[in-house]
C-alpha positions as CSV (number, residue, x, y, z in Angstrom):
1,X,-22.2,-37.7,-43.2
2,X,-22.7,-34.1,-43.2
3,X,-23.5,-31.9,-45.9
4,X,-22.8,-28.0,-47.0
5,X,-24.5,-26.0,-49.3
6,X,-24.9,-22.3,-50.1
7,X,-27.9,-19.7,-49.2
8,X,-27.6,-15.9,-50.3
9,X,-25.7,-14.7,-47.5
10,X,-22.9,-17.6,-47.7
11,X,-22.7,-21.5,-46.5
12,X,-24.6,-23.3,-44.2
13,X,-23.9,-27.3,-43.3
14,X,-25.5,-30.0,-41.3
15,X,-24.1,-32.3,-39.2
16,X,-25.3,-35.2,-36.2
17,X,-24.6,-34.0,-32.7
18,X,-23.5,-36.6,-30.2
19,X,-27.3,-37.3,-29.4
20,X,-27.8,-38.6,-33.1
21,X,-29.5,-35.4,-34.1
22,X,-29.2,-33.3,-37.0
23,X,-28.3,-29.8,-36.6
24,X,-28.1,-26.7,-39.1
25,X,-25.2,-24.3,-38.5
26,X,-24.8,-20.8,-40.3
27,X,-21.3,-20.0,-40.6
28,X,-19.4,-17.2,-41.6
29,X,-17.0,-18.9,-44.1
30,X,-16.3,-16.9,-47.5
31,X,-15.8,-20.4,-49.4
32,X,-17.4,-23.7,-49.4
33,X,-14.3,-25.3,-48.2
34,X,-14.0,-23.2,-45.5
35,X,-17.3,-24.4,-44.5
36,X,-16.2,-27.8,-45.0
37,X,-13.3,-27.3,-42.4
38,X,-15.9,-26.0,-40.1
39,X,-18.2,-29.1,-40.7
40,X,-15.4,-31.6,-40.0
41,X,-14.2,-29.7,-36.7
42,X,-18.2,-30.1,-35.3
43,X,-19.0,-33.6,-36.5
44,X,-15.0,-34.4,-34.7
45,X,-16.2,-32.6,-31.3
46,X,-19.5,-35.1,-31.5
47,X,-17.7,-38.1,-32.0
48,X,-15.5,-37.3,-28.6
49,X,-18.8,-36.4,-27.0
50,X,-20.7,-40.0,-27.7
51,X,-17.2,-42.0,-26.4
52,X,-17.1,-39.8,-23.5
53,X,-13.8,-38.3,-24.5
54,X,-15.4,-34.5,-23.9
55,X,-18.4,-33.3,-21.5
56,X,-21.9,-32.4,-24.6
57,X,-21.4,-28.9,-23.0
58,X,-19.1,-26.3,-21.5
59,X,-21.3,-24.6,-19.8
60,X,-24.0,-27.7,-19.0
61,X,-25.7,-25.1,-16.6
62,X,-26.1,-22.2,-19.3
63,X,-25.0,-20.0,-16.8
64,X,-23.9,-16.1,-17.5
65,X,-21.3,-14.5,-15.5
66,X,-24.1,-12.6,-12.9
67,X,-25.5,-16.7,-12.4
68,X,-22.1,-17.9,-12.0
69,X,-21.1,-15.1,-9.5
70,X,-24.3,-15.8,-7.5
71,X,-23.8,-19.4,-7.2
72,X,-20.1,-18.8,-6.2
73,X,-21.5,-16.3,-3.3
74,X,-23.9,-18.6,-1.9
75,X,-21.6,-22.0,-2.0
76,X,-18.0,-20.9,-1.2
77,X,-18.2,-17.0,0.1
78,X,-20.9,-17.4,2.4
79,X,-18.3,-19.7,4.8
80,X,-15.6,-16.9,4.8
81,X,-15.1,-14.2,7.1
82,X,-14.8,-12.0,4.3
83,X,-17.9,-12.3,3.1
84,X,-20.2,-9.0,3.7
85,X,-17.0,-7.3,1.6
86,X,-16.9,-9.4,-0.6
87,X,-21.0,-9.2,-1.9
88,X,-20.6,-5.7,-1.5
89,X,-17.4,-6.1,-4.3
90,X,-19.0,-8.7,-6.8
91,X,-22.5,-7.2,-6.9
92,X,-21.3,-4.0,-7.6
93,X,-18.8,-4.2,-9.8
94,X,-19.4,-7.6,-11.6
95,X,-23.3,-8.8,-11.0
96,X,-23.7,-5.4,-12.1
97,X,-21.7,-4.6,-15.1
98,X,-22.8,-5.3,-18.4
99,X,-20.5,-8.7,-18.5
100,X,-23.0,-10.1,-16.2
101,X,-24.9,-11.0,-18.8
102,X,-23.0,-12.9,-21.2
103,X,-22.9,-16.9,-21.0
104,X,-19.9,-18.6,-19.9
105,X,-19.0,-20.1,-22.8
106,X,-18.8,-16.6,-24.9
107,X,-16.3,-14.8,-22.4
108,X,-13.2,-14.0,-23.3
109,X,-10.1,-12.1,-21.5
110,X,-10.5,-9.4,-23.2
111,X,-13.9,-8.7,-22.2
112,X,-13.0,-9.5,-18.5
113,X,-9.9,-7.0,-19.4
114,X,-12.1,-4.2,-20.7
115,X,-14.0,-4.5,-17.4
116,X,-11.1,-4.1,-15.1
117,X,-10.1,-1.5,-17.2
118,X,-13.3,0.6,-16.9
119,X,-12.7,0.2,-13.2
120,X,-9.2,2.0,-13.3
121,X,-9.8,5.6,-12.4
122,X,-12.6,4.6,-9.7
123,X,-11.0,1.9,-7.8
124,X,-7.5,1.7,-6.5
125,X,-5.1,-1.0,-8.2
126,X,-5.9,-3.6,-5.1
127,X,-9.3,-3.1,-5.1
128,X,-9.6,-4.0,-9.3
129,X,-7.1,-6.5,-8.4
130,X,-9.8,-8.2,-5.9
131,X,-12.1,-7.9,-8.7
132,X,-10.3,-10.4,-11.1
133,X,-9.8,-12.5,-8.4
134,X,-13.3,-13.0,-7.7
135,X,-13.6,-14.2,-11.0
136,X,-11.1,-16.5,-11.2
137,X,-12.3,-18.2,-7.9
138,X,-15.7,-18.4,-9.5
139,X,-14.7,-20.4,-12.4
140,X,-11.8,-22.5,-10.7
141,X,-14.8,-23.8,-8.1
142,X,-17.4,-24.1,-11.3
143,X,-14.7,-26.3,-13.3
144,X,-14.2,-28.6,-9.7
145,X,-17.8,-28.9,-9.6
146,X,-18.3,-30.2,-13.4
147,X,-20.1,-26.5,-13.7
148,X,-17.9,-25.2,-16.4
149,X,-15.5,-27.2,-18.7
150,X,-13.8,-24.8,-20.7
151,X,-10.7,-22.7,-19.8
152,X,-10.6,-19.9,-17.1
153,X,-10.0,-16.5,-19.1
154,X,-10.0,-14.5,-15.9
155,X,-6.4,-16.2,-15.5
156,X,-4.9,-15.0,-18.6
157,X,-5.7,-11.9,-17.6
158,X,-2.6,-9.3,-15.9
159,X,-3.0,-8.0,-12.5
160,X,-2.4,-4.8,-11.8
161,X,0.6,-3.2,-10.0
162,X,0.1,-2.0,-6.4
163,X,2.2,0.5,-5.1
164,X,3.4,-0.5,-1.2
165,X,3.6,2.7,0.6
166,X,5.8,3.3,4.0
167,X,3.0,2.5,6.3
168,X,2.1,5.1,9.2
169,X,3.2,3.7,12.5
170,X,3.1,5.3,16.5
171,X,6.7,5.9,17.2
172,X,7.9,4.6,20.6
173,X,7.4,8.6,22.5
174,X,3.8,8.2,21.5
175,X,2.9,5.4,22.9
176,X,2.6,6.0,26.4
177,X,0.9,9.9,25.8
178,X,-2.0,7.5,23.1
179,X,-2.0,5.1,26.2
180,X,-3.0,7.9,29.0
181,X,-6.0,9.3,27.2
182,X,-7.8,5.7,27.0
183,X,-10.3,4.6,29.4
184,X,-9.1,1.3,31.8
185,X,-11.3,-1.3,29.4
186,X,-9.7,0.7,25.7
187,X,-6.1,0.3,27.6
188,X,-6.6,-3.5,28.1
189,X,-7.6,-4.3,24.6
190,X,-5.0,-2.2,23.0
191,X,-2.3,-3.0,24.9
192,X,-3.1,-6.8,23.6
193,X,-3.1,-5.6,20.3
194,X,0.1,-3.8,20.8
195,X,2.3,-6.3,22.9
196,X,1.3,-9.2,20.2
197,X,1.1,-8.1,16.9
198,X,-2.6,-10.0,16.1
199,X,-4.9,-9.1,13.8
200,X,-8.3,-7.7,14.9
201,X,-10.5,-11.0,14.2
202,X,-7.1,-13.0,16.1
203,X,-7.4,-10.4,18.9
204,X,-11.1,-10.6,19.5
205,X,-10.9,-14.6,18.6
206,X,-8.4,-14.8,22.2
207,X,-9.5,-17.2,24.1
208,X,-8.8,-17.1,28.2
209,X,-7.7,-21.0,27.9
210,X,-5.2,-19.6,25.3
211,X,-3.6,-17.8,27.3
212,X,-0.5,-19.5,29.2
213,X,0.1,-16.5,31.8
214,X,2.8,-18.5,33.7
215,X,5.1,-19.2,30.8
216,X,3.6,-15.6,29.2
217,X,2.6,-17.8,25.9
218,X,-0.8,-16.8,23.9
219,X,-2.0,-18.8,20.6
220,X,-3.5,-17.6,18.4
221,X,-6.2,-20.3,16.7
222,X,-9.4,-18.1,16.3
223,X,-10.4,-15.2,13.8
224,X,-13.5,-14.1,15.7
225,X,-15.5,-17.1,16.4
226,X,-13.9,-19.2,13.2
227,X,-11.7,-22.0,14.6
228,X,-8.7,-20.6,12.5
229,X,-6.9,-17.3,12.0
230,X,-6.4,-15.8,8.3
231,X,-3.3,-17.8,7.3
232,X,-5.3,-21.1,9.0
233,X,-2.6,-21.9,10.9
234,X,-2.3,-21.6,14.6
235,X,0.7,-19.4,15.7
236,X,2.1,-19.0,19.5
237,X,3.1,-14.9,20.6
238,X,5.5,-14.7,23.3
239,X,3.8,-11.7,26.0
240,X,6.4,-9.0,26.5
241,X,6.8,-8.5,30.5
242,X,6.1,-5.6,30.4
243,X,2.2,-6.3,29.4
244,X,1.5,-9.2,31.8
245,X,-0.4,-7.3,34.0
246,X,-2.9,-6.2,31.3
247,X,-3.4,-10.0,30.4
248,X,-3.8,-10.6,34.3
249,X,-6.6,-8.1,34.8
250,X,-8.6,-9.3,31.4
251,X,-8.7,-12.6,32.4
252,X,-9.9,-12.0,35.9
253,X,-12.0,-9.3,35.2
254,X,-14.0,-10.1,32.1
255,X,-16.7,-12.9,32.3
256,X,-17.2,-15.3,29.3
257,X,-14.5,-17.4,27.3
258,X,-12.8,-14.5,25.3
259,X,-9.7,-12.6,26.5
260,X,-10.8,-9.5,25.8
261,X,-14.8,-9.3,24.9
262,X,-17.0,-6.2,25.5
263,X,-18.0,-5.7,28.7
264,X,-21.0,-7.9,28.8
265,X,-18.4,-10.5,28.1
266,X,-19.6,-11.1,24.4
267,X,-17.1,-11.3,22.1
268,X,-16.1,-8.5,19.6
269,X,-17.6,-8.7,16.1
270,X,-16.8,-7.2,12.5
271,X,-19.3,-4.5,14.0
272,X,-16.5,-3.5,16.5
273,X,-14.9,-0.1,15.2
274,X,-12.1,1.0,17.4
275,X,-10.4,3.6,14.8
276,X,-12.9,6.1,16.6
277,X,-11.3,5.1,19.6
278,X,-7.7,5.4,18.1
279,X,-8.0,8.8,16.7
280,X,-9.9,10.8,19.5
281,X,-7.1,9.4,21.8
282,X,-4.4,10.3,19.4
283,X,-6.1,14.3,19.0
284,X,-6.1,14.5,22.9
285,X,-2.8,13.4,23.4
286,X,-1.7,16.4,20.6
287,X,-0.2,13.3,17.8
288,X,-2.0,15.2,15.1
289,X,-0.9,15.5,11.4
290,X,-1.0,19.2,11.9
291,X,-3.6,21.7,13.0
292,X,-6.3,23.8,11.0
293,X,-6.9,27.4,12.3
294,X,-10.4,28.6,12.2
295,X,-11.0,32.3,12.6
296,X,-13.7,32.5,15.9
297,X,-16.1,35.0,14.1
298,X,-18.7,32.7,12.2
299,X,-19.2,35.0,9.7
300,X,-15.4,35.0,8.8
301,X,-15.0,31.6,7.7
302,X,-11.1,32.0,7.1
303,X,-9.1,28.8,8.0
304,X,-5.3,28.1,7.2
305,X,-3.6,24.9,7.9
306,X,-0.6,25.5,10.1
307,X,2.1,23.0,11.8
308,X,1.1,24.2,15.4
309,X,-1.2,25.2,17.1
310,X,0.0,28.5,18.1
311,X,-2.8,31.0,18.5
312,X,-2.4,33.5,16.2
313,X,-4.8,36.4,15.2
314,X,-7.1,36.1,11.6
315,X,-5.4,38.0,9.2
316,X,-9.3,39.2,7.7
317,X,-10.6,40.3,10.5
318,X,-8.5,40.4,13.4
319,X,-10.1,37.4,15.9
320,X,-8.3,35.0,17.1
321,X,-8.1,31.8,15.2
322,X,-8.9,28.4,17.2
323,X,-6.7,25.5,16.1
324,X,-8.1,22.0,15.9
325,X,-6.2,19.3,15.5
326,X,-6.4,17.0,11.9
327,X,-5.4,13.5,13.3
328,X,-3.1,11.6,11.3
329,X,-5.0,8.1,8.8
330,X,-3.4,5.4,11.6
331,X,-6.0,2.5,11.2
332,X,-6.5,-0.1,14.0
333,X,-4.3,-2.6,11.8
334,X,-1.6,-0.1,11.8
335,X,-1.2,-1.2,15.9
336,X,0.1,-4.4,14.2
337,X,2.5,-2.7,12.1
338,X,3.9,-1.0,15.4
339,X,4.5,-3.6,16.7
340,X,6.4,-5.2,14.2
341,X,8.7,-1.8,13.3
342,X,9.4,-1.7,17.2
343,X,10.7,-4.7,17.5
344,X,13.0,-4.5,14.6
345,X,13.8,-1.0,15.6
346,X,15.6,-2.3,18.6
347,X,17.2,-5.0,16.8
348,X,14.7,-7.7,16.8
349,X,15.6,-10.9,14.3
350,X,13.5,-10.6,11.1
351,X,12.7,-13.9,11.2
352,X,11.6,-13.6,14.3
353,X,9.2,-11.2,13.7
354,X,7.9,-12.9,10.5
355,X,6.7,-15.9,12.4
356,X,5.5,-13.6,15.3
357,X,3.2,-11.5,12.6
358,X,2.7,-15.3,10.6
359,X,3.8,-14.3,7.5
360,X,4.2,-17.5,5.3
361,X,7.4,-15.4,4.2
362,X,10.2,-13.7,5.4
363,X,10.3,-11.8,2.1
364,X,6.7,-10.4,2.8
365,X,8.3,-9.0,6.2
366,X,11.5,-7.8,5.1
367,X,9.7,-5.9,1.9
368,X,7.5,-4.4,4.2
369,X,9.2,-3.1,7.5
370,X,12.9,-3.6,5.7
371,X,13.5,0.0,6.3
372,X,12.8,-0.2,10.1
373,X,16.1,-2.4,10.6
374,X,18.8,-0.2,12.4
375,X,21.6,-0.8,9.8
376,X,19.0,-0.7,6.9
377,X,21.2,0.3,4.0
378,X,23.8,2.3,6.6
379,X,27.0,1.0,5.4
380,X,26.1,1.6,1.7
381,X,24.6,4.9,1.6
382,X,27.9,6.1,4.1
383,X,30.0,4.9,0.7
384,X,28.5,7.8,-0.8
385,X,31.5,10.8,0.4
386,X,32.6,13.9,-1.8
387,X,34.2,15.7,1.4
388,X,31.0,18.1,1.1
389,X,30.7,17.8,5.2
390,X,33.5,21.4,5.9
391,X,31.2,23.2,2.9
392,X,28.1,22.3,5.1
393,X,26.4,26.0,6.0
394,X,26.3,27.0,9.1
395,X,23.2,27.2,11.2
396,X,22.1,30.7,11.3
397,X,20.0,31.7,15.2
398,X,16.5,31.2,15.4
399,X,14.4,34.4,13.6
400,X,17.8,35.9,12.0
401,X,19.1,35.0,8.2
402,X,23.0,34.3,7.6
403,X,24.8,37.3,6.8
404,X,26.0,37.2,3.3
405,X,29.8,39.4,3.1
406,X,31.1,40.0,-0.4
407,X,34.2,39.7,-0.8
408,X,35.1,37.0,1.8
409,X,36.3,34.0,1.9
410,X,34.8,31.6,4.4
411,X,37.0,28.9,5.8
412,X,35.8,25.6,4.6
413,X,35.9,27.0,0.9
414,X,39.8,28.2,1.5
415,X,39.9,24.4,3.2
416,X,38.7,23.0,0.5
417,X,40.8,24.8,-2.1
418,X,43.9,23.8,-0.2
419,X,43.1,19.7,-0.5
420,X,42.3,20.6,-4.3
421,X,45.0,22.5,-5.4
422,X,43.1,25.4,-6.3
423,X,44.4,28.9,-5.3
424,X,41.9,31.1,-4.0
425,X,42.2,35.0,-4.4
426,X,40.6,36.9,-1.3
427,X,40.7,40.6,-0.4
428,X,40.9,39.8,3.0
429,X,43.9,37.7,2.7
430,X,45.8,40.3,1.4
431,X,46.3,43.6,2.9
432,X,46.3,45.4,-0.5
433,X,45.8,44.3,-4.2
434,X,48.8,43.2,-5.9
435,X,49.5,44.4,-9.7
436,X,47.1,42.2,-12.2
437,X,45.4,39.9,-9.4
438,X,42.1,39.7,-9.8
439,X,40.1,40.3,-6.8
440,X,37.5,37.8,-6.6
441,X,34.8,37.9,-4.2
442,X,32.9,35.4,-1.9
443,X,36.3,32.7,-2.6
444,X,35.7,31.6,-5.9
445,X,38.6,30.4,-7.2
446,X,40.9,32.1,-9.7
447,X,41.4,28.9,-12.0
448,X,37.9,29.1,-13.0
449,X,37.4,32.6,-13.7
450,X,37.7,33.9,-17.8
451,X,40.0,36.1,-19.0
452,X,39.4,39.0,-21.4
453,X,38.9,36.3,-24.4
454,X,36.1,35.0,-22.3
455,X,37.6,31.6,-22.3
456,X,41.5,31.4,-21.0
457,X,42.3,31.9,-17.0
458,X,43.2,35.4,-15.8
459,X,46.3,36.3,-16.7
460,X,49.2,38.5,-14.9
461,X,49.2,42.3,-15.6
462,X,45.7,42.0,-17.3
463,X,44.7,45.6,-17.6
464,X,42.4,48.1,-19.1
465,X,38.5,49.2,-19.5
466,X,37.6,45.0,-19.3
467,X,39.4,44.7,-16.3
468,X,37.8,47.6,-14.5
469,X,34.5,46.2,-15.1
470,X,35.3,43.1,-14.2
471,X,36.4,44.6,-10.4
């Protein structure tokens, strides 16, 4: 039976662990039945520990969060594609961090909370979101392994929101322009990419015996050289006809067993870059953002960002300024999104192109090329009518500003005042003013114009200094 008593700084009690030892606690209790309570909840968590009810420790290791993140690398992250990212991510922002050196068992979610938080103005919103995730993998694999018994508090803590933003695509004109400024061997491996919607690691996983050519059938069952693709199921991709002959030439040109390899025939790593590829191509073929002018004389330095690239003279010194192209942020992934807003451009099923991409989804699809549908939201927004279309301005020509006439009436306006009701005063109308009309230029109507109070419609015969100032 355990015992409390009192010291200077409050109550202490002693108590047998499940080994049949004693043990002294210090607690923090204000009154000596406090301590008492405390006692009683200790000497209940031994007993369940000697008939095997509980494990004698949460954190039997005595690991800290940097140990746990360490041993989560080496046993489950070290399999995964992902992997160089993902040391790169935990050493950085978790091994590193001063939570890395607290024990298991004294984590809480608010200090996993506090980190993520400390993370907000130097890491986008997915990124910190990768961050908690890491750490609730590490202790979901450390409670299968009997690592860690207690409760996951990276779980209880919120993710954070991430906005999805209209993703950059080439349209269908720029496709063939991109296509003409690649080399034979850049053409064969993009035109893969493009006519079948794969992932990089799918596309350089291709192997030649996965390739139907009769029936124009590929499947996709590799991520690089991993014998599965990121959702780990195998997927078949229809060829379009139209890319046959691309397939064709890869798999009789190319030695090896991949589809598309580099030209020793090895197959295409996580080393392989091709947005250097995609970007000088896209800057020769002119599909730039827009075009920064640089003034010719060095020791000018003046540069303006224009939406051409018209040569035009610096405005400093009077040299000519050179435009260079700034190439718009299309990643190699963004291919994949072509092809996926193509097809559904031109009226392609959506569920058709979910299991095409292999989205487990058709919600992930539709949420994220929706708007490429051809009647995306057409019939709703057309609802939307006022009979503003006759009010539209006219276009004025190219370099010249619409002429503004007081004192005119332009049709559409006298259209509209005819459906509403409303008479419409004009000078030009009328040959000569008639006694007490008010005149009122550019149409407005007369309804809505004050009289002399400031606040009643203009009345017949009104007359006077008020009205002269009015005209």
């Amino acid at each position: 039976m355990g015992t409390v008593y009192g010291y200077k700084q409050g109550w202490r009690f002693k108590y047998k662990d499940a080994a049949g030892k004693w043990q002294t606690v210090t607690t923090k209790a204000e009154t000596k039945a406090q301590a008492k309570s405390q006692m009683r909840e200790k000497e209940l968590e031994a007993e369940r520990q000697r008939l095997g009810l509980a494990p004698l420790s949460l954190n039997p290791e005595g690991w800290t969060i940097g140990e746990l993140m360490h041993w989560w690398l080496d046993t489950y992250s070290a399999h995964r594609e992902s992997h160089e990212k993902s040391i790169g991510t935990v050493r950085n922002h978790i091994i590193e961090s001063p939570l890395a050196s607290k024990r298991l068992e004294h984590v809480i979610p608010g200090d996993i909370e506090q980190l993520l938080q400390s993370k907000a103005g130097a890491l986008a919103p997915g990124t910190v979101n990768h961050v908690r995730q890491f750490l609730v993998r590490a202790f979901n694999k450390a409670r299968r392994a009997g690592k860690w018994f207690g409760s996951n508090p990276a779980e209880e803590v919120e993710t954070r929101r991430v906005p999805e933003n209209v993703v950059d695509i080439l349209k269908p004109e720029e496709v063939v322009p991109f296509f003409m400024q690649l080399d034979v061997d850049q053409r064969v491996v993009f035109a893969g990419a493009i006519s079948s919607g794969l992932r990089k690691g799918e596309l350089c996983g291709l192997l030649k015996k996965s390739l139907d050519l009769p029936r124009r059938l590929v499947v996709a069952s590799h991520s690089y050289a991993r014998p599965f693709p990121k959702s780990k199921k195998q997927r078949v991709v229809r060829i379009p006809e139209e890319f046959v002959s691309f397939y064709e030439y890869a798999l009789r040109t190319y030695p090896g067993p991949w589809l598309f390899p580099h030209k020793d025939g090895s197959m295409r790593d996580t080393t392989w870059q091709p947005e250097d590829v995609l970007r000088r191509a896209l800057k020769r073929a002119g599909i730039v953002a827009s075009y920064r002018h640089v003034c010719r004389r060095k020791t000018c330095r003046y540069s303006e960002e224009r939406p051409d690239a018209a040569i035009r003279p610096c405005p400093r010194c009077g040299y000519k300024l050179w435009p260079k192209g700034i190439t718009r942020h299309i990643r190699f992934h963004d291919i994949r999104h072509t092809y996926a807003s193509v097809l559904l451009m031109f009226g392609a099923n959506l569920v058709s192109v979910q299991k095409l991409l292999g989205h487990s989804d058709p919600k992930i699809t539709e949420r994220r090329y929706g708007h490429m549908l051809p009647d995306f939201m057409k019939s709703e927004v057309d609802r939307l009518r006022f009979g503003l279309d006759r009010l539209a301005p006219a276009l004025p020509p190219a370099g010249h500003a619409a002429p503004v006439r007081s004192g005119s009436t332009s049709q559409p306006l006298a259209g509209l005042g005819s459906r509403l009701g409303i008479p419409l005063v004009s000078a030009e109308r009328s040959g000569k003013r008639e006694a007490g009309a008010l005149e009122i230029s550019r149409g407005v109507p007369a309804s809505c114009m004050a009289g002399c109070t400031g606040l009643e419609p203009v009345a017949s015969g009104v007359t006077g200094r008020r009205y002269n100032q009015l005209n």
